[in-house]
N, C-alpha and C positions, 0 to 999 in steps of 0.2 A: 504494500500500500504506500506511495509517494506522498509528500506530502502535499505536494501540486493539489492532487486528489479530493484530500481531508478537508483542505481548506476552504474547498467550496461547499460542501456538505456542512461543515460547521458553521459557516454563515449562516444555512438555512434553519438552522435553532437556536440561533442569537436573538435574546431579546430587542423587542425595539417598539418604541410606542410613535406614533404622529401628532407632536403636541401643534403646530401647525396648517390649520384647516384647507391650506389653499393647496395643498398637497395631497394626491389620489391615495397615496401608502396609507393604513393602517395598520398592516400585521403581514409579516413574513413568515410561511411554514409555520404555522401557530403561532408565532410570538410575539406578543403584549407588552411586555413589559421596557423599559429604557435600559434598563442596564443587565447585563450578561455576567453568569461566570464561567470559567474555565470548564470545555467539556472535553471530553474522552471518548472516543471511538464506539467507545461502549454503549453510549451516551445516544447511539442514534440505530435506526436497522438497518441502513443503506448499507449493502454490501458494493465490493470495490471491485467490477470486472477486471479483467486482466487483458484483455484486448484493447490496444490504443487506439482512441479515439483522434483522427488524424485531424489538424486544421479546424478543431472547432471554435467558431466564432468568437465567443465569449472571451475575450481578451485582458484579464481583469478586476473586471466593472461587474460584482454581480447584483445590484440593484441600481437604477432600472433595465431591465431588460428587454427582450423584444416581446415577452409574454406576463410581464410583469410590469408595463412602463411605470412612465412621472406624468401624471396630469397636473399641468399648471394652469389655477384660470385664479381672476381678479386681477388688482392693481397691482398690489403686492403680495411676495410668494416665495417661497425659498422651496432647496432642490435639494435630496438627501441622494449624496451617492454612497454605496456600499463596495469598497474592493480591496483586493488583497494584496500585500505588500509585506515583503521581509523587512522589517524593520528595528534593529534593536536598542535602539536610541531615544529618546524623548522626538515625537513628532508635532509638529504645529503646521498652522494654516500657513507660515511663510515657506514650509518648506513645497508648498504647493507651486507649481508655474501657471498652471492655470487650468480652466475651467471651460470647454468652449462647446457651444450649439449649434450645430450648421446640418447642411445635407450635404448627401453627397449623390453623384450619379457618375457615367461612364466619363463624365470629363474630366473630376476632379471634384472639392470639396464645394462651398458657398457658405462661409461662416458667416452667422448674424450676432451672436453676441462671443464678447471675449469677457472671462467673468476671472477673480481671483477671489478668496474667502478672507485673505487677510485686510483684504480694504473694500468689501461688501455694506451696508450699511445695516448690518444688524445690529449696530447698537443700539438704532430706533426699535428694534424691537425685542432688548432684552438678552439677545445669545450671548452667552457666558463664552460659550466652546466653540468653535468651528470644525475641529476634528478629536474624536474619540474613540480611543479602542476599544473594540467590544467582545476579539476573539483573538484565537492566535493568529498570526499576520493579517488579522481583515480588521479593518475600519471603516469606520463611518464620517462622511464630509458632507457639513451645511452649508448651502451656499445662497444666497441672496439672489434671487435672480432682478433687476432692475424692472422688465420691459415684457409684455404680453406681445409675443411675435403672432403674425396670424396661423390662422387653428390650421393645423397640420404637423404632421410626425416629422423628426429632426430628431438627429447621432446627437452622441453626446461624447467629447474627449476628455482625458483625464490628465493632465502632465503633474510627475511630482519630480523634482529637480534628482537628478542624475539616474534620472529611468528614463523609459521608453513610453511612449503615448498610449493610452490605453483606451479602447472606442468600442462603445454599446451604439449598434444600429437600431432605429425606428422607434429609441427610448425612453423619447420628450416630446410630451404634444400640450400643445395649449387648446383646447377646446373651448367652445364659444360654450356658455353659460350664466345663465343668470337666474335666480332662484325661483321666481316665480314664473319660471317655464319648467315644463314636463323634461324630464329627462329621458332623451330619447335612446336607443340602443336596438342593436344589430345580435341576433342569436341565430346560431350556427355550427354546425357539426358533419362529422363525417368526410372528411376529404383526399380518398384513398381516390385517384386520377388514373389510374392503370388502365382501366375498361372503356372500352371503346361503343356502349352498346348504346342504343340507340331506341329508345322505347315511344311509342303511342303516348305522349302526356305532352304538357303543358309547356315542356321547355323546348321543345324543335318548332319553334312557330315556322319561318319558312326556309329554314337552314341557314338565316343572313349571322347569326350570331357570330361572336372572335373566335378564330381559328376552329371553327366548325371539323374544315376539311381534314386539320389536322389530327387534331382528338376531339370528339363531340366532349367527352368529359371536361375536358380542360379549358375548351370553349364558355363553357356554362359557368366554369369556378372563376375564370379570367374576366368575364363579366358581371358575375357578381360582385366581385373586389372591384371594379371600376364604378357599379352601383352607389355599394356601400362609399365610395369617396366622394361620389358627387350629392350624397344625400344628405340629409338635416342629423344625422346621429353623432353622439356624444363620444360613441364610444362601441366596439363589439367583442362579445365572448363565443369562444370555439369551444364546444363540447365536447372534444374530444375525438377517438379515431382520426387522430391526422395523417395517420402513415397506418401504413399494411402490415410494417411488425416481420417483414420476409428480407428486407436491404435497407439498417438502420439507417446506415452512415447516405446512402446517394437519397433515403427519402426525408428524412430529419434535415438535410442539405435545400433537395428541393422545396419543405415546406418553409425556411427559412427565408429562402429568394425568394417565395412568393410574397411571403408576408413582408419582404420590404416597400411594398410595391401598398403596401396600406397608408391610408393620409389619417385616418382615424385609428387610435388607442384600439388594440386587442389585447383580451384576458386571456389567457388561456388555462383550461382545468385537461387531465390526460384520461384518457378513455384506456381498455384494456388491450387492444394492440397496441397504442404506444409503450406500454409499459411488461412487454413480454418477455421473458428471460429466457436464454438458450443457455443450456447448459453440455460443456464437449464429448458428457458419455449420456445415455437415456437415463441413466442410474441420478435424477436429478435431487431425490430424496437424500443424497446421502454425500450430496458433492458440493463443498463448503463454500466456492466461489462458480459463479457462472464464466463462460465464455463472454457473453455481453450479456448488458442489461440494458432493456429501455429507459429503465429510469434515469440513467446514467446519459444516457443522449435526450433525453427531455430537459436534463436540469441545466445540461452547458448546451444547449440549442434554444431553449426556449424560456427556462426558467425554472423558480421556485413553483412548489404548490402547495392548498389548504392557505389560501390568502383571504385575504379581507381590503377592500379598498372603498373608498368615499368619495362621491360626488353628487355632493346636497344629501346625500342617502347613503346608510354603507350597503355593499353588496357582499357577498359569504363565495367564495369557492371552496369547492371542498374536490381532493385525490378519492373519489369512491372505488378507487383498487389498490388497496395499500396491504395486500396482503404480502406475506414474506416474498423472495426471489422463489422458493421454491414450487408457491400457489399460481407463481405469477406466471410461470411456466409451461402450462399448460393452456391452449385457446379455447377450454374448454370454461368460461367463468364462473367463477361461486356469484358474482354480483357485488350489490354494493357492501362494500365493508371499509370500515374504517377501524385504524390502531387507537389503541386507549388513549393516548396522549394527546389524538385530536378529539376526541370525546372531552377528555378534560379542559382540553382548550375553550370548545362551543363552551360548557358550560360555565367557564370563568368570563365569558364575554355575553353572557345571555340576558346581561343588561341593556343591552343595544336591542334597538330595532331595524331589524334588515329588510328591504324593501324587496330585494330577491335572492335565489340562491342556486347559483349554477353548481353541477355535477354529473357525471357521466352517464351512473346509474339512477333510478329512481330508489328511493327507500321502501317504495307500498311495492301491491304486487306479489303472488303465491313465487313467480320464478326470480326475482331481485330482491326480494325481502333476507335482510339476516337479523342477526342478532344484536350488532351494532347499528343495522338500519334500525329495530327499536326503538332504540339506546336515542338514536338520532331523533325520531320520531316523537320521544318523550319532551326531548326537549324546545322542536318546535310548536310543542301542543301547550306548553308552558309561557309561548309569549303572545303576550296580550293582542298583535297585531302581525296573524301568523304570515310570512312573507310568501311570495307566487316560487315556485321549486320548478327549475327549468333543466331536465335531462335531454338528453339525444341517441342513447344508445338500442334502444328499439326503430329507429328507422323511420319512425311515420310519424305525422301528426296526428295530438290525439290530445284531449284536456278531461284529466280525470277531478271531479269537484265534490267534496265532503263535505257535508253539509253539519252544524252543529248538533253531537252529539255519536254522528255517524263513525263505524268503526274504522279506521287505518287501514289495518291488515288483518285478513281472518284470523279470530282468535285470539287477537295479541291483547285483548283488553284495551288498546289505544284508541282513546277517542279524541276526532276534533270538538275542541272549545269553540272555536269560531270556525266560520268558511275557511275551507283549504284546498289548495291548487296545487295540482305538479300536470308539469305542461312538456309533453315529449315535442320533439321537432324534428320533423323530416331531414332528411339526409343532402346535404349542398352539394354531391357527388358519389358514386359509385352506385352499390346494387341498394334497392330499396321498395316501399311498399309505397304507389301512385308518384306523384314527381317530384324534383328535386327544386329545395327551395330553404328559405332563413325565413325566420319569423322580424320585425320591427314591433319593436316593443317600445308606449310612453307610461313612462309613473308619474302622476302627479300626487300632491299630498289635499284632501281632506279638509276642511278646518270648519269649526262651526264658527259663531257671529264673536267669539271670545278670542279667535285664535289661537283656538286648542287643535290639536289636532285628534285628524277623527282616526281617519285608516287613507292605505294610501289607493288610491284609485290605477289598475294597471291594464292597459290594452294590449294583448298580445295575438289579435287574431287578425289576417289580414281585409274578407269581406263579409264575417258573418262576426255575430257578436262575443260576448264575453262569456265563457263558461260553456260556451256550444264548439261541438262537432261537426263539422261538417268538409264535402267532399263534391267537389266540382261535377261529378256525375250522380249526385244523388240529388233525385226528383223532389225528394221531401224537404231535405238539406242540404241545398247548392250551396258550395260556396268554397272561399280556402282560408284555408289557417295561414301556411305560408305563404312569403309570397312569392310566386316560382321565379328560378334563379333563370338566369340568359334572357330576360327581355327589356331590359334596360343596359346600356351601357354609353360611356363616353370616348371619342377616339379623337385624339388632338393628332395635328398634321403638321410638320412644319420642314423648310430647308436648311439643310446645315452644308459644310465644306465638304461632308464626306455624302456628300447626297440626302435623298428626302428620306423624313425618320417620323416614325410613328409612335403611339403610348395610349395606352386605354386609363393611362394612372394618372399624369401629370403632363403637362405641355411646355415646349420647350428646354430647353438646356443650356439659355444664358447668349447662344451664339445666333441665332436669326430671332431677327426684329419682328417677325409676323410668323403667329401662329395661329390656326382656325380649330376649332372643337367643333365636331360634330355629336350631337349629341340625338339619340335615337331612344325611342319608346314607345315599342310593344304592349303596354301595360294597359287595365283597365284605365286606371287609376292617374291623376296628375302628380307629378312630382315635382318636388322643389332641386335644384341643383345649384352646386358648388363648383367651380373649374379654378384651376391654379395653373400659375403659369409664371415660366422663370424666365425673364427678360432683360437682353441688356440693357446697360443704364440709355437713357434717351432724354434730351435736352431739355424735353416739353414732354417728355410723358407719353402715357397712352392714350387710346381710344377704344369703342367698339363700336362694332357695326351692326349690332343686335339691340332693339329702345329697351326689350324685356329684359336685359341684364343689364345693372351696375357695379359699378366697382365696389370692394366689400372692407379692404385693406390692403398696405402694401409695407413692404420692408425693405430697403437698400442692403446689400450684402456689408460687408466688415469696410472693404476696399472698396464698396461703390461701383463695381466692375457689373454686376447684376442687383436687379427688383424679382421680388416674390410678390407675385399682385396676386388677390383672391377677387372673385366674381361671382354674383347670384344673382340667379332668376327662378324660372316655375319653366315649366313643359308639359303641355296636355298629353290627356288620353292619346294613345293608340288606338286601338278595339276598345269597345263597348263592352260593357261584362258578360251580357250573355252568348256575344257573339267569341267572347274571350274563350268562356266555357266549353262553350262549340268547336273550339279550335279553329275558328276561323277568323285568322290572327288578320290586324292591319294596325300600320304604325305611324308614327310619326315623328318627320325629325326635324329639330333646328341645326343652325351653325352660329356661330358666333366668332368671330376674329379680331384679333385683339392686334394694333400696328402701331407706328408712335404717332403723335402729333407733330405738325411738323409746323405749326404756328402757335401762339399765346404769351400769357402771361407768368413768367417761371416765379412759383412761389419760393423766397427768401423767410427764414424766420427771421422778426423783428426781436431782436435777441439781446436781453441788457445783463451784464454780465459786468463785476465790480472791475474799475482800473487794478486798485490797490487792495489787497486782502492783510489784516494787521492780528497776527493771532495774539490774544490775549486774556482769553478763556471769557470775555465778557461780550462783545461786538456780534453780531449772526451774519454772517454773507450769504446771499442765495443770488441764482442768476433763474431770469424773466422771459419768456416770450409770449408779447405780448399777443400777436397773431395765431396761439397754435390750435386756432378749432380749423388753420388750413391744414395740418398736416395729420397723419395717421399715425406715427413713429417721429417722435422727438427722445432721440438718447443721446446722454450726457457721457463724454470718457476724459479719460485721463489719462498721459504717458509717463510710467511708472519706471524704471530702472532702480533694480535690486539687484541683490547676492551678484555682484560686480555681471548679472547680463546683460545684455542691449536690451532698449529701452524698447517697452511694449505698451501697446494704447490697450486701456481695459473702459468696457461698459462697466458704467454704474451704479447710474440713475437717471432718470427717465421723466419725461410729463414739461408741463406747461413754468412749476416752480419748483426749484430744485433747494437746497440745505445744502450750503458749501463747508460748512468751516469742516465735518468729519473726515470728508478725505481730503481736506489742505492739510490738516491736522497730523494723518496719518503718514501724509504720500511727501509734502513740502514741493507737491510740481507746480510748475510754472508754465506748463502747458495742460489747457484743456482745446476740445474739441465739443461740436454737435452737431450729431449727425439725424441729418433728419429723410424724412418721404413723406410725400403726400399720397392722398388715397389712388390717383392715377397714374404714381409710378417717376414723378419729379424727383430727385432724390437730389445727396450735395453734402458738406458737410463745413462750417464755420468753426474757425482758429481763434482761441484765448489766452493772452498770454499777458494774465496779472502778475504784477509788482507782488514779492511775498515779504510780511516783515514781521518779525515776532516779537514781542513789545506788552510781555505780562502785568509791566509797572508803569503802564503810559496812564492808567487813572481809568476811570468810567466815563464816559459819554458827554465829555466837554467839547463846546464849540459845535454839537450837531442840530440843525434846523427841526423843526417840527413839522414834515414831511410823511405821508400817509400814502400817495399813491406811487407804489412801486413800478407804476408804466409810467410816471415821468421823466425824462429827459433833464437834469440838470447840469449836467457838463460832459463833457470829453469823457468816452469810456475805454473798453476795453480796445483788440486791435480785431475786427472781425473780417477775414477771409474766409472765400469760400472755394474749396480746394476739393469740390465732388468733380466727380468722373462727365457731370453732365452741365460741366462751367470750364471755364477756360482758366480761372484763376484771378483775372484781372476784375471780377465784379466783388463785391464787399459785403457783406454784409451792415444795415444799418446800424451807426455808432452806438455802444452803449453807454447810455449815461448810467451815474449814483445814485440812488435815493437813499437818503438817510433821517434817520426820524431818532426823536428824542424818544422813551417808554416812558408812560405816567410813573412807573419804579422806580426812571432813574437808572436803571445798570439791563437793561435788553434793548442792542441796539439792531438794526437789520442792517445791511448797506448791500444796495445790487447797483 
């Protein structure tokens, strides 16, 4: 057993609590609590395959992951990473280099934020620690994050001074959110692509779907994932069955490269072929380590599991195949089972209220039913506001409802207290029972006239109601739960150097000015869409050629060298429902092309920003813009030089008014920057370069005017250039003047 090995598995029974709400984490492999002790091998059942897992991903960084991300939403937000590092010295946030967010694709990277922990501004909110050990060589790092980038999945790097960069893909998403909307979400399962077959249902409308010719399977899964990106969800969980369980390494590969191809957070819980154990004689009863183990490529492919996460609501995953390597080994499944110590866990957490709860298997049921489904069952009959229980491993759609009082499982004495729901979902690919499709799921919460809350209200059916069954050929009950996968999708088109390139995920790649989406629908139903598009910087911005879509956000890259512009609108029906039903499909498509401007008015922030900065523990400096309801991204940096390296510009705060003196305080730089965009993709970036004097004994707030509005102009300010990608250099930004005001106190003074 290496220690390489251990280390990742000890992470996954490290305590650790989310005292920070704007963060999706709650709970890693059961654990709750903030601080950890020393564990021991013994300590966990994960047995240690002996066959090397070649090139896997996970470089690192074991939280967030691709199956485990970081949801960042609000103004402000901090970012917990988890990774491992030999280290036998006292560790601290300077020994960090940095912290960065970007994407990447076949060209190369597109960083949007440069972040460091030692000069984050978590003072404002109390952080003691920035980095804490919680296990042997694994740590945990807090990190302030400034600035809400628009909603879409983005890498995440780790540098700590004299290593090597360490990069989680598709691990940070900022999703759009706000409380009093539903929270929406994407469920989904089953995604073994090998079969090629072709059935009578709902997803071969007229063979136009992506890459049809190639694999009808992968056709259907390929547009799905382009669905799910162009649609209004928060966020989606995979049920499991992601691979066949027959060629770990090339299918845990390929489900990997699919899934970078998601703009939305994916959960992931493992079904029992993921999680299959081979072992090198038949004799598997009696043979102490396997050949491989699925577990063991789920956890450095995909992630942790039995997690807990929150957004506005917590959600419950739970591993329902966590029986030994030996149980595991056989395709023949006992069903859902969980080990005691996630039993203990639910129950130490059975305070909360979970809104849903993904897992592979159901707990009810004569053939899934065990002894710790029960156990399980006990304890969601115990909460006051029992949550909707979403599996996938039977194949089909199907909503079993328990009405109060009614029994669980024959015999078990378990009855529901209140209405209870476990809700199976059709299979997103391969063999299964009627078509292939994900369910869209909204929670909203309840409240009577007090603002109490009642229960939480949840729709998970696609055209017939809540608590019903039904099935697109059935006379009595038309209709679908899911909603079938391959008749929505989006394909952006665009030219590059090396010829015309296509994407059903994302449009463009930074290098052509003009990209068109086509965006098609099959569907009963109208759908709202999202497109994104990576374009280089352009003087004046962009346009579209479409009135039904506006621009939504945008973001200049680090360098200004590209914009991340986001876009929405809506798209009618295709078919009519009953003609849907009928299979007698008809669709509809728009386009939309997004090219630059090639005339207007280049928005500048009006930006006041102090000449002179005077630290003296009593003065407050902050810098103004006075214009930023023009811009979408206004972030504030600073060029930093430490531990004798070249000098680096870090993000670090963000918005219209910013608090100077903590990082003069901490950095003593003499150069700031800000860099801004507007919603159409104007981008640029204006040079600050105040006077710094440090002067603790110059007195309190002598000789300053009584002065209130911080957008006035009172003298000569800072030096403002603008030195973006989509200015020549020679235009300025307007000068900043001082405003400085006396405080009725006496000793709080501001000066911008």
């Amino acid at each position: 057993m290496t220690k390489r090995f251990s280390v990742l598995f000890l992470l996954f029974l490290s305590f650790l609590t989310l005292y920070v709400y704007s963060e999706s984490m709650l709970s890693i492999n059961r654990c709750t609590s903030k601080y950890m002790t020393a564990f021991t091998p013994e300590d966990y059942r994960q047995t240690m395959q002996t066959a090397v897992i070649h090139d896997y991903p996970i470089n690192g960084i074991l939280y967030p992951v691709i199956g485990f991300p970081s949801m960042l939403t609000g103004d402000f937000f901090s970012l917990t990473v988890i990774f491992r590092l030999e280290h036998d010295i006292s560790f601290s946030a300077y020994e960090v280099e940095y912290v960065k967010i970007f994407r990447t694709d076949e060209n190369g990277k597109d960083e949007f934020l440069m972040l460091h922990p030692a000069y984050s501004d978590f003072d404002r909110y109390s952080y003691e620690q920035y980095v804490d050990k919680i296990g042997p060589d694994t740590w945990l790092l807090r990190i302030f994050v400034p600035y809400r980038l628009p909603e879409a999945g983005y890498d995440i790097a780790l540098k700590i001074r004299g290593g090597e960069e360490m990069i989680s893909r598709n691990a940070v998403f900022f999703p759009r959110y706000e409380y009093e909307d539903p929270t929406k979400f994407i469920v989904f399962s089953n995604l073994q692509r090998a079969g090629n077959d072709q059935s009578e249902d709902l997803n071969f409308n007229s063979g136009e779907y992506p890459h049809q010719n190639e694999n009808p399977q992968k056709g259907i899964v390929d547009a799905a994932f382009s669905q799910f990106n162009a649609g209004s969800s928060h966020f989606a969980v995979m049920l499991g069955d992601a691979v066949n369980g027959t060629d770990f390494h090339n299918e845990y590969s390929d489900f990997y490269d699919l899934t970078l191809n998601l703009e939305i957070p994916m959960f992931a819980v493992p079904g029992e072929r993921d999680l299959l154990t081979r072992f090198a004689s038949n004799d598997g009863g009696t043979t102490s380590l396997p050949e491989f183990d699925g577990l063991e490529y789920w956890s450095k492919f995909i992630g942790p599991t039995n997690n807990a996460f929150l957004l506005g609501r917590i959600y419950l995953m739970l591993n329902t195949s966590e029986g030994t390597a030996q149980k595991r080994a056989s395709e023949e499944t006992s069903g859902f089972e969980l080990q005691p110590e996630t039993l203990e866990w639910l129950e130490g957490v059975s305070g909360y209220e979970y809104a849903a709860v993904f897992g592979h298997f159901a707990p009810t049921g004569k053939t899934h039913s065990s002894e710790t489904g029960r156990e399980f069952l006990k304890i969601l009959t115990n909460k006051n506001y029992p949550p909707v229980y979403f599996s996938g491993h039977d194949r089909q759609d199907s909503v079993s409802v328990f009405d109060p009082g009614s029994e669980l499982v024959e015999n078990s004495g378990i009855f529901a207290n209140k209405k209870m729901e476990f809700v199976s979902t059709a299979p997103l690919s391969g063999s299964g029972k009627g078509y292939r499709g994900f369910r869209k799921v909204e929670v909203i919460s309840v409240e009577n006239s007090n603002a109490e809350f009642l229960y939480n209200d949840v729709s998970y059916n696609y055209t017939c109601g809540r608590y019903e069954n039904c099935q697109p050929d059935d006379p009595e009950k038309r209709g679908m739960q899911s909603v079938p996968a391959g008749n929505m999708w989006v394909k952006y088109s665009w030219e590059s150097g090396s010829g015309e390139k296509e994407s059903l995920f994302s449009g463009g790649d930074g290098s052509s000015e003009s990209v068109t989406a086509e965006i098609v629908n099959w569907l009963p139903t109208d759908e709202e869409v999202t497109l994104r598009f990576i374009m280089p910087a352009a003087e004046y911005g962009y346009k579209l050629d479409n009135s039904k879509f506006k621009f939504a956000d945008a973001v200049a890259s680090s360098d200004l060298s590209t914009v991340f512009l986001t876009v929405k609108g809506r798209i009618p029906a295709g078919s009519t429902l009953d003609n849907f039903y009928d299979k007698n499909f008809t669709k509809f498509t728009d386009y939309v092309t997004i090219s630059p401007s090639t005339q207007g008015v280049k928005a500048v922030p009006e930006a006041h920003f102090p000449e002179k900065i005077v630290i003296n523990g009593v003065t407050q400096y902050g810098a103004y813009v006075k214009n930023y309801r023009d811009f979408s991204s206004l972030i504030l940096q600073v060029q930093i030089q430490y531990m004798g390296s070249d000098p680096k510009i870090f993000d670090f705060a963000a918005g219209e008014g910013i608090d100077l003196n903590d990082i003069v305080e901490k950095t003593y730089s003499r150069k700031y920057y800000l860099r801004y965009t507007t919603p159409d993709g104007i981008s640029g970036r204006l040079e600050f370069t105040p006077e710094i004097e440090e002067d603790y004994d110059n007195g309190c707030c002598d000789g300053y005017d009584e002065e209130d509005d911080h957008g006035t102009d009172t003298g000569s300010g800072g030096h403002g250039t603008d030195s973006g990608s989509s200015d020549s250099g020679s235009d300025s930004g307007e000068e900043s003047g001082s405003s400085q005001k006396k405080s009725g106190s006496g000793c709080s003074t501001m000066v911008l």
